[in-house]
N, C-alpha and C positions, 0 to 999 in steps of 0.2 A: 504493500500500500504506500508505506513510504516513498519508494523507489519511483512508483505509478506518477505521483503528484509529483514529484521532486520536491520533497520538503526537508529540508536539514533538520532535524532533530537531537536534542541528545542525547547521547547512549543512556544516561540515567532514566529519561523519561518515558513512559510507556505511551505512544504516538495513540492507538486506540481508546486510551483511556480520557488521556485526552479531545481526544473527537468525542467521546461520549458526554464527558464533561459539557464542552460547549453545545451540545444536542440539548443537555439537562439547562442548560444556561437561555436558552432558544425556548423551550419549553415553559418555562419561568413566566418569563417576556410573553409569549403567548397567551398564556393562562389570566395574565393581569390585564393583559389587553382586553379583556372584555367588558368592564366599563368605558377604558379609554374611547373605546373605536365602534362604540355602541352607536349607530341607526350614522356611521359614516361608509366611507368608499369602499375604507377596508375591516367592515365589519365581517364580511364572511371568515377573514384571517382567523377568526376566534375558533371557527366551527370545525379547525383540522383535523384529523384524527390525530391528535397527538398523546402518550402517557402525563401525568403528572411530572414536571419536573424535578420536584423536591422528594419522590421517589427514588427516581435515580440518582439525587445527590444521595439519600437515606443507605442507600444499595452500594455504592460506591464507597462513603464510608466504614461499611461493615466489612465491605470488600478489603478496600485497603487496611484495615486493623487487622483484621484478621488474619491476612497474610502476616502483619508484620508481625504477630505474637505466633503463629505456624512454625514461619523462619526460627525466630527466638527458641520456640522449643524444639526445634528440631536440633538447630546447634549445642543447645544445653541439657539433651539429653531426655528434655520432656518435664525438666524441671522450671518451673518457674517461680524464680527470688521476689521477696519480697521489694527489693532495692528497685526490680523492673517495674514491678508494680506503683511505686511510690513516685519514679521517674515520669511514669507517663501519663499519674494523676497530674504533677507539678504542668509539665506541659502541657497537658488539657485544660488544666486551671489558667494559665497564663495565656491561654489562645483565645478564650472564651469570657471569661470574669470579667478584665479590666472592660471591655467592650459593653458588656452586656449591664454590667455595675454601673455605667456611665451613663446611660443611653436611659436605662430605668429611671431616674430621677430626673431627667430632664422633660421624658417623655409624659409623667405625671404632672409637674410644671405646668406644662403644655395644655393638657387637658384639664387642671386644678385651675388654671385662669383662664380656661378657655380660648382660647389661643386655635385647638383644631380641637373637632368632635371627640366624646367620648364620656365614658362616665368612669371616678374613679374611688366612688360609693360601691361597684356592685360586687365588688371581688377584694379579696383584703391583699394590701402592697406585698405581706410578707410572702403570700403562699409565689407571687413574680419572683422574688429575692432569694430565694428554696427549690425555684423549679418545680414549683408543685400544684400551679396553677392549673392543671389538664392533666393528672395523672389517669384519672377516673372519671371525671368530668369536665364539662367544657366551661370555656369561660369567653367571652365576646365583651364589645365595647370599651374595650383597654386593649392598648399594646397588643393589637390582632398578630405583630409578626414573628412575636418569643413564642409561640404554640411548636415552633419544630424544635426550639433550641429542647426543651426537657425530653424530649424521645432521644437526642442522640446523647444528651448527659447522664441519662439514667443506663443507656448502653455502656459507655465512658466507663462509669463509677461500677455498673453489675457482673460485665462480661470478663475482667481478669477475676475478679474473685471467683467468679463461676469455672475457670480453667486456674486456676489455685488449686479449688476445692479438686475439680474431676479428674485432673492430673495424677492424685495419689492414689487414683483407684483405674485408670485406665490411657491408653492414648489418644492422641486429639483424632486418630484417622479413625478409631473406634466410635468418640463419643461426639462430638463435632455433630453431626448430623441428628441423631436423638435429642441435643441440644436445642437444638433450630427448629424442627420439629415442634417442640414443646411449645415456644413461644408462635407458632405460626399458628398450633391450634388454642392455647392461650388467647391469641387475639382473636380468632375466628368464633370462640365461645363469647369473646367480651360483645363481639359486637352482637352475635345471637341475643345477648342480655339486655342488651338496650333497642333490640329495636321500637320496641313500644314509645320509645322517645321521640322516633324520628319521622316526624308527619308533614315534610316540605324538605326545599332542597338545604334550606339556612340551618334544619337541626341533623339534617346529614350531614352537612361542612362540620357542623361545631362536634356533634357523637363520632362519625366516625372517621373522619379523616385529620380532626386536629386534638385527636386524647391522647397520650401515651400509651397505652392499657390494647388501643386500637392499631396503634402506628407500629408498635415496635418489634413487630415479624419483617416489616421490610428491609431493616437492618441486618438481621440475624437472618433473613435471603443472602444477602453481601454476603455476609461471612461461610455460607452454604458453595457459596459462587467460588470464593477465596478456598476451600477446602480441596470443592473440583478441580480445581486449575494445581494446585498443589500435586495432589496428588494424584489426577486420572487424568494430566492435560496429555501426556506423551503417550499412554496407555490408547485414549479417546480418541486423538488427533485434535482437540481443543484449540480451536480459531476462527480461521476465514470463515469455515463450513457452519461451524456457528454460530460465526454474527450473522450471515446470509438468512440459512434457518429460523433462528426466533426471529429477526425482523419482519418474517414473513408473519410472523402473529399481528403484527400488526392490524390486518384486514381486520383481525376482533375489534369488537367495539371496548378498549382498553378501561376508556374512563367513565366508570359507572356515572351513571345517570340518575337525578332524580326522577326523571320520569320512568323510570325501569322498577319492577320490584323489589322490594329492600332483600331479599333473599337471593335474587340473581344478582343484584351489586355488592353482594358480600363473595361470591362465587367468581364474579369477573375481576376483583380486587384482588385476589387471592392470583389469576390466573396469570395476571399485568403483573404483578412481581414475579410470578417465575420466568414471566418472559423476559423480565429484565436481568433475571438472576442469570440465564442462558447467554443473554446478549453481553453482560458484564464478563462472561467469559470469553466470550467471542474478541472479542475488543483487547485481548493480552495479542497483540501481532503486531 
């Protein structure tokens, strides 16, 4: 692909991963478009078939950890130190905090003198300052755009303890996937639980696509992605043939619809992450 395009890259960086990035980036952009460019020239631009963006950023992250604690335990044996663990809270912490620390008070500011819309009565500051705003339930009218930060922090903070703990009793090619699993039907039960909530398209955004409780299998897809490619990429032939492949899933109707039944949008959800999980493999070329 490289070579196709003439595009210099560098050896560090993975050339596919990057195109998917800027696809997930494109995606973004689209999806917000749909106020923007409402009843203009380029309003059909909204109606693409395109996945969720911040999916595949979700997928991508879990991708990329997950590799990179793979590696780690491959090299060490399958043991994982505590010092690793503590290093790449610190890093987490420092990539994420100071941003989000800052932005949280100004943004209540904002809304506290009315400055831009919102109300900042309906949800208390602390549960935004703890990530805990959307664990289980949803929360609107404040700070709409912190709802993805708690699904990848709670990944962040759960997933090495999680390979801490299973480590002592198995290896990652064993248990890796029973993991992911868990949380896949984890989510898929949460959202069975609420569907009684969801009776328009606004309490489907807020139940199931901005809770923690709902989001956080598509993460733990990435690191499903990240296992295959570890382990079955030379075995499988894992590349070209399957970015081709799952992009061909596209033709599904990816992004669940309110007008669709909440039952088959719990199924098409489910189905849009494996495709991404496939294409995130695809994308290692």
């Amino acid at each position: 692909m490289r070579d196709f395009l003439r595009i210099k890259v560098d050896p560090k960086r993975v050339f596919g991963l990057d195109l998917l990035r800027a696809f997930a980036i494109f995606c973004v952009v689209q999806g917000h478009g749909e106020r923007l460019l409402y009843d203009t020239a380029l309003d059909r631009f909204t109606d693409l078939p395109v996945p969720h963006g911040v999916n595949i950023f979700f997928i991508m992250s879990g991708y990329l950890i997950g590799k990179s604690f793979l590696l780690y335990l491959e090299r060490n044996e399958n043991r994982l130190s505590r010092q690793k663990i503590l290093t790449f809270y610190a890093r987490t912490a420092l990539r994420i905090l100071p941003h989000y620390l800052f932005i949280l008070p100004v943004n209540y500011l904002l809304v506290h003198y009315q400055i831009i819309p919102g109300n900042t009565k309906a949800f208390p500051i602390w549960g935004f300052a703890t990530f805990t705003q959307n664990l289980a339930t949803p929360f609107w009218n404040f700070y709409w755009e912190s709802w993805s930060l708690p699904v990848q922090w709670w990944f962040y903070i759960f997933f090495p303890l999680f390979l801490l703990l299973l480590t002592r009793f198995a290896k990652p090619k064993q248990f890796i996937p029973w993991l992911c699993l868990f949380f896949v039907v984890l989510s898929i039960c949460f959202r069975l639980s609420v569907v009684n909530h969801v009776t328009n398209r606004f309490s489907w955004d807020t139940w199931m696509r901005k809770t923690v409780a709902s989001r956080t299998e598509t993460i733990y897809i990435g690191v499903l992605a990240a296992w295959l490619m570890y382990y079955f990429s030379k075995q499988c032939g894992i590349g070209m043939p399957w970015l081709v492949s799952s992009s061909g899933l596209f033709c599904l109707p990816l992004r669940a619809s309110s007008r669709a039944s909440w039952g088959r949008s719990i199924i098409m959800r489910f189905i849009s992450r494996f495709q991404l999980c496939l294409w995130s493999c695809g994308s290692r070329f």
